[in-house]
N, C-alpha and C positions, 0 to 999 in steps of 0.2 A: 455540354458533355463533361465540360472539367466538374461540375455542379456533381452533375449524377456521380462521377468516379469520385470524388471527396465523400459524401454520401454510404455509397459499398464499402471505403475504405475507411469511413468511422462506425460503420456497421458490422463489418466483417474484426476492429477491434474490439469492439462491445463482447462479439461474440467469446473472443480468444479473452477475455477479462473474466464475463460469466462461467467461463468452463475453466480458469484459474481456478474461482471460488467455488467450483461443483456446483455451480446453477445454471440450469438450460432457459432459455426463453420463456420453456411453461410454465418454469417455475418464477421466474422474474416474473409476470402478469399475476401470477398468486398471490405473491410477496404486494402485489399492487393492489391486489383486491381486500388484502387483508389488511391493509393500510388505512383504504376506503371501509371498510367494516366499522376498524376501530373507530372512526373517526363521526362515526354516527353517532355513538352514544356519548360525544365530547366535542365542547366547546376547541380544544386543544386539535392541533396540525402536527400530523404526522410526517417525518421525512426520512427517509434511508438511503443509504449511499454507500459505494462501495468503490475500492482503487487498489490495483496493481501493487504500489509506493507511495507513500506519501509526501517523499523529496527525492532528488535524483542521486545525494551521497558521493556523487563524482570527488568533493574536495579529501573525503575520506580514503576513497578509492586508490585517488592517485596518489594522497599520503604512502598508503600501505605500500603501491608499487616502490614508490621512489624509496622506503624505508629499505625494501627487501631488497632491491639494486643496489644500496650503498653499502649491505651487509657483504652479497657478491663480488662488488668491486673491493673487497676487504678481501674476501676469498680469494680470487683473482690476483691480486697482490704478492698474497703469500705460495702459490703454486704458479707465480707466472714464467718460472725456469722448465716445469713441465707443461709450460701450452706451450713456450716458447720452443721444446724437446720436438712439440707434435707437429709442432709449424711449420718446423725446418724439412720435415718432409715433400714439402711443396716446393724450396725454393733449391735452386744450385750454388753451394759456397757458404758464404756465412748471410743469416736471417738480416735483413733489412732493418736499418736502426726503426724505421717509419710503422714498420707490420706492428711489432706487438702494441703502439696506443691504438692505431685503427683496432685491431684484433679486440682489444678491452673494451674497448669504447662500445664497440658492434655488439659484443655477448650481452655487454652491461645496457644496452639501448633494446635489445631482441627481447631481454631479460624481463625489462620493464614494460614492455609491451603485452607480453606473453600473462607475467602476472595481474597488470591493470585489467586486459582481457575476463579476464578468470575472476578476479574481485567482484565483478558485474553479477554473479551467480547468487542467488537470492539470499542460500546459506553461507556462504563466505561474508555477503554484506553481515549478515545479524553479528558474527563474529568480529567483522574488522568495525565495524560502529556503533560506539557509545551506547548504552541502552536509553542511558537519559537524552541524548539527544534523537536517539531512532523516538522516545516517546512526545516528545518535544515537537517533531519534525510532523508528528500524526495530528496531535491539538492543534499546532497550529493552519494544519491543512483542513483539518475540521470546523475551525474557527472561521476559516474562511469562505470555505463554502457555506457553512452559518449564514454567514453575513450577506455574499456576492446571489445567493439563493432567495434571500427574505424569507429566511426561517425567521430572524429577528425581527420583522416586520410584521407580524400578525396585528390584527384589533385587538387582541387582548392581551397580545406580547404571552401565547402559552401554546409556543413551538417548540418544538424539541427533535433533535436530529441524532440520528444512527447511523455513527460512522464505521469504518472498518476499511482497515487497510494489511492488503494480505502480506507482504513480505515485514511486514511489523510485528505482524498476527498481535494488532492489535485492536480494541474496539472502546470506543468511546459516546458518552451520551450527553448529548448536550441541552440543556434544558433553559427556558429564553426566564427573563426577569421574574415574569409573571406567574409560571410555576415554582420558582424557586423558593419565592417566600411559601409556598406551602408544600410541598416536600422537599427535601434537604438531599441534596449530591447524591450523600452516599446511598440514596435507592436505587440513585440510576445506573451509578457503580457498579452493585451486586448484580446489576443485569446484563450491564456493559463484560463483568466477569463470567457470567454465565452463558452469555453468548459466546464468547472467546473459546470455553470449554468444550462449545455446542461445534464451533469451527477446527478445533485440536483433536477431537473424536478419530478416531480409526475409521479410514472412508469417508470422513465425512463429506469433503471434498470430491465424490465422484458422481457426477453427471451421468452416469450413466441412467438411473431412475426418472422419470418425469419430477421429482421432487426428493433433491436429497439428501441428508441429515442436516447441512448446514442452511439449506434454504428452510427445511423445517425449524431449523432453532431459530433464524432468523425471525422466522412467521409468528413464532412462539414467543419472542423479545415481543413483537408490535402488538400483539394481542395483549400481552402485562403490561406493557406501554401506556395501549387505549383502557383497561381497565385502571390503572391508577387516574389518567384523567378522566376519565368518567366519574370517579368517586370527587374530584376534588373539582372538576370543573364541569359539570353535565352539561351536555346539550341545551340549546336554549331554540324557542319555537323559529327562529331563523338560523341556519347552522351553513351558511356559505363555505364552499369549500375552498380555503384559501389558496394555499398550495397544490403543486401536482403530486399524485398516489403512486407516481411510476418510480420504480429502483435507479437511483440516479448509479452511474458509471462511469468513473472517468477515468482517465489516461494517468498513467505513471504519473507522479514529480511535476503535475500541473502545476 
């Protein structure tokens, strides 16, 4: 039973991940079959992938909170004659030497709770962290499913993976040894950029269409994808399908 419920409940996140990115199921199977297309007329394995986040940012997070808490406890400092004015409403006589650290202590702890909270918001993350390290934190998550996937393990070493990670809103392409020496980075770049533009579109993120602008750019990256390797690595009369054609999905900050 625990089986089946772990099961629906990484099912039921896939779902809430594809409809992040404005893609429905039918359109995740397209993105697959267009995977499986390209890959007909190339020696070269196709792979696509997509993620919530690329790293969790917690150490950032809690920077930002504890930063804004020490500014407050500054604040706090200099008005603590009028919290102390408001306090004494509460008590009979003169305010308690003990109240006003608990009192600071409490705002400056709720403080930091309240803000840690809130940093968690997709748009405050892009703001409170680093760009280089938000791009940083994508490559290396890219690199790693790379690797833990056996995109780098093909027979001819000419795999290449399509990564995207949404609160980065960033996209990257990674292409294995054996392509590299015949096309150069920056192709996959201009696609890897072009996808990006295709997922920053107005709507393009809405699910609500059986296929919607960003599944279609997507679709549209793997088709330019399979057509460069085609040109440089065509099909050969046995063409094993190395890898899986399904839209990989995974979990935040894996």
């Amino acid at each position: 039973m625990s089986g089946q419920q772990n099961t629906q409940k990484e099912q039921k996140e896939r779902v809430r991940i594809l409809r992040k990115a404005g893609i429905t199921e039918a359109a995740a199977e397209k993105i697959g079959k267009a995977i499986e297309k390209a890959e007909q007329t190339t020696s070269g394995e196709i792979a696509a992938a997509i993620t919530p986040q690329s790293h969790s940012y917690d150490f950032w997070e809690l920077f930002f909170a504890l930063s804004c808490s020490a500014v407050l406890f500054a604040v706090f400092v200099f008005v603590s004659d009028k919290i102390a004015d408001a306090a004494s409403f509460f008590f009979w006589g003169e305010l308690p030497a003990r109240v006003m650290p608990l009192l600071t202590g409490a705002l400056v702890f709720l403080s930091c709770a309240l803000i840690f909270f809130f940093a968690n918001i997709s748009a405050l993350d892009r703001l409170i962290v680093p760009s280089f390290y938000r791009n940083e934190a994508v490559f290396r998550r890219a690199m790693r499913l790379f690797t833990e996937s056996g995109i780098y393990d093909t027979k001819e070493h000419t795999g290449i993976l399509i990564f995207i990670s949404l609160l980065e809103r960033r996209v990257c392409i990674i292409a294995d040894r054996g392509i590299c020496s015949k096309i150069e980075q920056s192709v996959w770049d201009r696609l890897a950029a072009a996808l990006s533009e295709g997922f920053g579109k107005k709507n393009a993120r809405t699910a609500g269409s059986e296929c919607s602008a960003s599944a279609e750019a997507l679709i549209q990256t793997v088709n330019e994808c399979g057509a460069l390797l085609a040109k440089h690595f065509p099909a050969r009369n046995e063409n094993p399908d190395e890898l899986s054609n399904a839209l990989i999905v995974l979990r935040g900050g894996e």
